[in-house]
N, C-alpha and C positions, 0 to 999 in steps of 0.2 A: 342499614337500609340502602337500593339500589339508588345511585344519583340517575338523574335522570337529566338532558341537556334543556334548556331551552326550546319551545318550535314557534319559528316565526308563522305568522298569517297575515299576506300582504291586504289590507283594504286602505279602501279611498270612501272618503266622510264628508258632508259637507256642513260646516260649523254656522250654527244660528249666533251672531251676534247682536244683544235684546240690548237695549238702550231705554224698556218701561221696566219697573220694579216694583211697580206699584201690585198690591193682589187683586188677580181681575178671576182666579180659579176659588172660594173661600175655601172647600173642599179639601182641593192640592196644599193649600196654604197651609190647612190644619194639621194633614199628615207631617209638612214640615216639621210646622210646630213640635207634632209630636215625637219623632224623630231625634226633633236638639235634646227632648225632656229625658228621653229613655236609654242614652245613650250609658256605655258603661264600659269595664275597662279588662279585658283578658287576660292581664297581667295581674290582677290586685282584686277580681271579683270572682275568680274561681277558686276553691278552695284546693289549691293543687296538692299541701300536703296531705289532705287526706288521704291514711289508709285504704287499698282497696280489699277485696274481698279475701276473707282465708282462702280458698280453695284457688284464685284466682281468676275465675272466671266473669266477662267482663255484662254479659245479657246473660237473659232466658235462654237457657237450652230448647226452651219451644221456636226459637225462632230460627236452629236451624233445619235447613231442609229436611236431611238424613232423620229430625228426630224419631222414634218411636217406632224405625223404620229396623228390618235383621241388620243392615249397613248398622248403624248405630247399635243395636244391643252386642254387635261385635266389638266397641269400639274398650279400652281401659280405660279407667278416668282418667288418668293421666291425658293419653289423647282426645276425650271427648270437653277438656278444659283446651288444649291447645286449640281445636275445630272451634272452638268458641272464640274465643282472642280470636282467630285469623276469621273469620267468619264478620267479626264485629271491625276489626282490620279494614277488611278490602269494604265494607259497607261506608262506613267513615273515611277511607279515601277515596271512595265515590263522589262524596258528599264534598269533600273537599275541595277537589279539582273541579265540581259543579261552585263552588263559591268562586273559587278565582278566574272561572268562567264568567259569574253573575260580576265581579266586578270589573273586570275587563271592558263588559257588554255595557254597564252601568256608566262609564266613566265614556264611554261613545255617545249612550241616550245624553249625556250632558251635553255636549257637541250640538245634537243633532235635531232635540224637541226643542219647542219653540215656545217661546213664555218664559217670564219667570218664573211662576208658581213651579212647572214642570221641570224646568232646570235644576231652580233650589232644591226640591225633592230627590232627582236624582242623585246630587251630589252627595247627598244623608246617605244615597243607599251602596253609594260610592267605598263609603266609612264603616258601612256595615259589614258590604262583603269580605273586605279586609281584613277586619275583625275577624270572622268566622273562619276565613281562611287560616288567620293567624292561631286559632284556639282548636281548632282539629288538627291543624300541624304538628303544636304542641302536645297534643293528649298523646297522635299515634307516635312520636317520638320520644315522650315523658312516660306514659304508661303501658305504652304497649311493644315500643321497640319493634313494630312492623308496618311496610305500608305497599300499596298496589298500586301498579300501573292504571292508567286511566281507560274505561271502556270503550271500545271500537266507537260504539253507539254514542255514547257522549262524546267523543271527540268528534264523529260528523255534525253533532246536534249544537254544539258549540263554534265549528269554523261555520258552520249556516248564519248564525246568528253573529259572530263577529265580523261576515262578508257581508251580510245586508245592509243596505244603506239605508231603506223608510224603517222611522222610528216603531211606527205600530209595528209592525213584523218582527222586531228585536222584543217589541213586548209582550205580545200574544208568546211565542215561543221561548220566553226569560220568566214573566211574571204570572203568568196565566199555567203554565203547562210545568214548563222544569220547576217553578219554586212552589208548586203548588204538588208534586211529585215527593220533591224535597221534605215539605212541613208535613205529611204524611208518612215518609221515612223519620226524620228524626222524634214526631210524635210516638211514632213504635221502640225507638229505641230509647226514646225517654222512659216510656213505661215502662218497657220489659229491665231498663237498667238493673245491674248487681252491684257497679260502680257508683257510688256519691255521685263523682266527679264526673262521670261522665255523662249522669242523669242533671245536673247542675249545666252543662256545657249544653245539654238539647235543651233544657227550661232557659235559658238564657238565648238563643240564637231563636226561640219560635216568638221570643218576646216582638226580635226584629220582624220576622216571615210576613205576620200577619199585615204590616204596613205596606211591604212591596206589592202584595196580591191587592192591595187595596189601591193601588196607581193603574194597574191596569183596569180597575173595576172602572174608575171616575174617567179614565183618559182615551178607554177605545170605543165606546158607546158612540159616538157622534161619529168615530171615521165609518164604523161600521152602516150606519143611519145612513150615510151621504153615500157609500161607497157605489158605484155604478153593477149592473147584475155581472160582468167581465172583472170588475176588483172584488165585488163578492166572491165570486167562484177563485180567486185567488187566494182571498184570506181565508175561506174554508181548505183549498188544500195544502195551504203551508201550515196553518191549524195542525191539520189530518198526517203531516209529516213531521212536525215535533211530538205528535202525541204516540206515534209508531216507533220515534226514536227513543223514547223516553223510555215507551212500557216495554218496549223487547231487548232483548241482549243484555240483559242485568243480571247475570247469573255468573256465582262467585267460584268459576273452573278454578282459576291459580291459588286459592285455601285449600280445598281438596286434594289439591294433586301436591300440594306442601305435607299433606299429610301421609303420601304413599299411595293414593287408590288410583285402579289401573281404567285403562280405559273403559273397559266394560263396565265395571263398578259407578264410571264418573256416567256412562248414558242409564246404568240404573238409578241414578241420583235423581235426573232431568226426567225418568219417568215416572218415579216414587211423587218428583213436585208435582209435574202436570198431575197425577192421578189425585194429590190429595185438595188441589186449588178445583176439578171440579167437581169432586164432590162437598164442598166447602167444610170441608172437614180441618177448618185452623185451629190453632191456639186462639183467645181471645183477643192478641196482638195482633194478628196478623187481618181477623175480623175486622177491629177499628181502623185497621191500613188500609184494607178496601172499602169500607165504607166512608173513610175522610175521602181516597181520592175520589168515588163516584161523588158523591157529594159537592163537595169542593170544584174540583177541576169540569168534572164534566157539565153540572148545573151552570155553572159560573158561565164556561163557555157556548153553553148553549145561549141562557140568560143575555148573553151581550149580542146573541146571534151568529155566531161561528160554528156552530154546527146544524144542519140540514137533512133532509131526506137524501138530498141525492148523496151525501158521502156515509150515507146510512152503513151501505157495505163494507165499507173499510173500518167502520168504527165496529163494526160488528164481527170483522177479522180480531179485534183487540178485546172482545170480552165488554166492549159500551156499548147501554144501551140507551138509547135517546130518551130523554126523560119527557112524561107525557105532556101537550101543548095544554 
């Protein structure tokens, strides 16, 4: 697999040092709580020996683009088990380099929020990302022997949030939008699994998910409340610009083009998906993908008030639709 270097991102933080420890959030506290309880071990909790599939294929063949499409009834098995693997590949290095993003960004909210409820918490979620980082490393290096570069889009959507310096801003675009993106990916590729192991690897990492979405839930309510109509219209359009970095440009060229297909092939690929996403013509995986993220991400953010009429247009450029008042 390609090594890839290091890339620095210069930021400047400014560190809260708390001197109460007493619990003044119960809420916050509780997630801690639950956090210490749930923790578990990637080393000794995944069943790595397990055999994977005869055929070798690692999802659902529904979940690639091409399926069902002449591109695919051209394809031999042989390569439409490869298109599989590198398909599930570059989706789980996605997911990856979004973890060691989330912990990057996580291990700054400790810095940066103020409290200890909020501190303690992040540091749980500190342990998390780590974790997850460290067990998608392992599967695409143990089972799959393939991994991808990190996408355009997430790496803008990541140096934003590792240059930010207010806490809510690192979390609206960390817990609210990319990890709520995330537990709607690995929810689909938990179910569509053909792999044990790497159905084991999503049922454990969505164990974590659910607690990070829940620190934004309890934590941005009040900045939101207080925010002035000038910081309102601010946290709506940086909202508005994690959510455009998030849902565009996630499209897996480098499997395809690993497999041979030329360029016209790879823009008939990108009009085969647009055409079957509007006519909602999914697998049923792909169904429950879009309805976790409306659900989830978009409710949520409206719920706490970060979405509006006025950025009605741009959410409406991305396929949301503002859920009724």
């Amino acid at each position: 697999m390609e090594h890839m270097e290091p890339r620095p991102i210069p930021t400047t933080m400014t560190t809260m040092f708390e001197y109460d420890y007493a619990t003044n959030e119960a809420d916050l506290r509780r997630l801690y709580e639950n956090a210490k309880r749930d923790q578990w071990n990637a080393s000794k909790d995944i069943p790595w020996k397990e055999p994977g599939t005869a055929d070798g294929r690692v999802i659902a063949d529904e979940l690639i683009d091409i399926y069902g499409s002449p591109l695919w009834e051209r394809l031999s098995e042989a390569q439409r088990v490869e298109l599989n693997r590198r398909i599930a590949a570059w989706r789980l290095s996605t997911l990856m380099y979004g973890e060691q993003g989330a912990m990057l960004a996580c291990s700054q909210l400790v810095d940066v929020v103020e409290g200890a409820d909020h501190k303690f918490f992040q540091a749980t979620q500190v342990m998390d990302e780590a974790r997850h980082n460290e067990v998608l490393d392992r599967y695409l290096t143990e089972r799959l022997g393939i991994r991808y570069g990190m996408p355009k889009n997430e790496r803008d959507l990541f140096d934003s949030i590792l240059t930010e310096s207010r806490w809510y801003l690192k979390t609206i675009a960390l817990q609210l939008v990319a990890e709520t993106f995330a537990v709607a990916l690995f929810k689909m590729m938990g179910e569509s699994a053909r792999d044990p192991v790497l159905g084991e690897v999503c049922k454990r990492v969505l164990q974590d998910e659910s607690r990070h979405m829940g620190f934004g839930m309890l934590s941005l309510p009040r900045v939101v409340a207080e925010a002035s109509e000038t910081e309102r219209r601010e946290l709506e359009d940086y909202t508005c610009f994690a959510l455009e970095k998030t849902l565009t440009g996630f499209f897996p060229a480098e499997a395809y083009q690993d497999l041979g297909f030329s360029p016209a092939e790879m823009d008939e690929i990108r009009r085969y998906r647009r055409e079957t996403a509007a006519s909602n013509d999914f697998a049923p995986f792909r169904k429950y993908f879009r309805k976790d993220m409306h659900s989830s991400m978009v409710q949520n953010l409206a719920r706490i008030g970060l979405l509006s009429d006025r950025v009605r247009p741009r959410l409406e450029r991305l396929g949301i639709t503002l859920p009724a008042r």
